[in-house]
N, C-alpha and C positions, 0 to 999 in steps of 0.2 A: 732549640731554634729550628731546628727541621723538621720537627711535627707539627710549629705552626707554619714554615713553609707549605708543606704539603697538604694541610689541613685548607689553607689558602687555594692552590692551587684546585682541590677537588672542590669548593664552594663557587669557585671561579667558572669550571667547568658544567658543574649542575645549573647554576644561575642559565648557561647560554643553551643549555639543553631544555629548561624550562620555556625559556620563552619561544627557542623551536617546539616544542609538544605544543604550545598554546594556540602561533597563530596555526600551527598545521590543524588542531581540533576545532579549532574557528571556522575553518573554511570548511570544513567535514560536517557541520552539524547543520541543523532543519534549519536556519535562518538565512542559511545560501541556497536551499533547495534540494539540498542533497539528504537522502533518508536511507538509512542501514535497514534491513528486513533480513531478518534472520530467521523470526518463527514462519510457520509453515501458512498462517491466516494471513500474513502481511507479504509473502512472496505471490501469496498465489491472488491477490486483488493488485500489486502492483505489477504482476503479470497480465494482466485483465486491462488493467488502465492504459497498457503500453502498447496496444493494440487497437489499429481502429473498431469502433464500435458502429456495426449495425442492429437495426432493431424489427423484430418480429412487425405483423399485422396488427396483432392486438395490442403491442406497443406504440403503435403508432398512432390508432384511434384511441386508446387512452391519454397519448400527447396531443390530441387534435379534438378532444372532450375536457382537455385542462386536468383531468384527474392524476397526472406526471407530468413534470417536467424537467430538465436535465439538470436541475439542480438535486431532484429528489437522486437523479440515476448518479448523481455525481457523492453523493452522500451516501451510497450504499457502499459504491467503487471505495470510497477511502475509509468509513468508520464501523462499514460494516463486520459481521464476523459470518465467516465460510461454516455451513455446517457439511463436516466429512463425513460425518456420517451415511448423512443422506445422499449427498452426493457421487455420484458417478466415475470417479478418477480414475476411472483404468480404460474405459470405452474410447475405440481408433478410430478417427483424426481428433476427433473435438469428444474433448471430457465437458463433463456437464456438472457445473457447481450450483449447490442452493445458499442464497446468501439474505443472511438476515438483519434487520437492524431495526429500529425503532423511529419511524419516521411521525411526528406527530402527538405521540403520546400514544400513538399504535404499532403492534409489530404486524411490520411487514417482511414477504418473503420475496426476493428473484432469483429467477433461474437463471443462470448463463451459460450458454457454448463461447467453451475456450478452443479453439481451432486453431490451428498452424499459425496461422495468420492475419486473424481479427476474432472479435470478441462479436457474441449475437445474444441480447438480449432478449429472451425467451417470452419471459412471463411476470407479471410482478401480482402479488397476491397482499390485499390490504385486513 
């Protein structure tokens, strides 16, 4: 009788434990807004996102010629992939990322300065 006591009591236990891991993982996951970035592609664009954003000359007449617009720069920022290679990460104040994605059924490329304190979108190459 005391090992289905106990047996009782630890199912009793796990039960209330379960349903604490669940709603805490609920609130944790991308349908409240909240995204985990561990690898190094997804720290370093949601670093970029968290910063205001200004933008070059020729960004700017490419948004005032319609050839970009912040939808396109908004789909680089989240689905893009960083190439490190090419990229600049070591250069002081503002590192310089090339980011590439597939806009259209084209790849394209932008350059970002990542600065202290705001993000400068460079260049975008189609």
């Amino acid at each position: 009788m005391a090992f289905l006591k106990r047996l009782g009591f630890y199912l009793f236990g796990l039960s209330i434990g379960l349903i604490f891991l669940s709603i805490f993982l609920r609130k944790k996951s991308e349908a409240t807004g909240v995204e985990f970035c561990y690898f190094p592609n997804c720290r370093t664009l949601k670093d970029i996102r968290s910063k205001p954003l200004t933008y070059s000359g020729d960004i700017r007449a490419m948004m005032d010629n319609e050839q970009l617009d912040s939808l396109m720069i908004s789909y680089f920022l989240t689905d893009g992939k960083v190439d490190f290679k090419n990229s600049d990460t070591k250069s002081k104040p503002c590192r310089t990322y090339i980011i590439e994605a597939d806009v259209n059924k084209k790849k394209a490329v932008m350059t970002v300065r990542n600065c202290p304190d705001s993000s400068l979108i460079d260049k975008v190459k189609f």
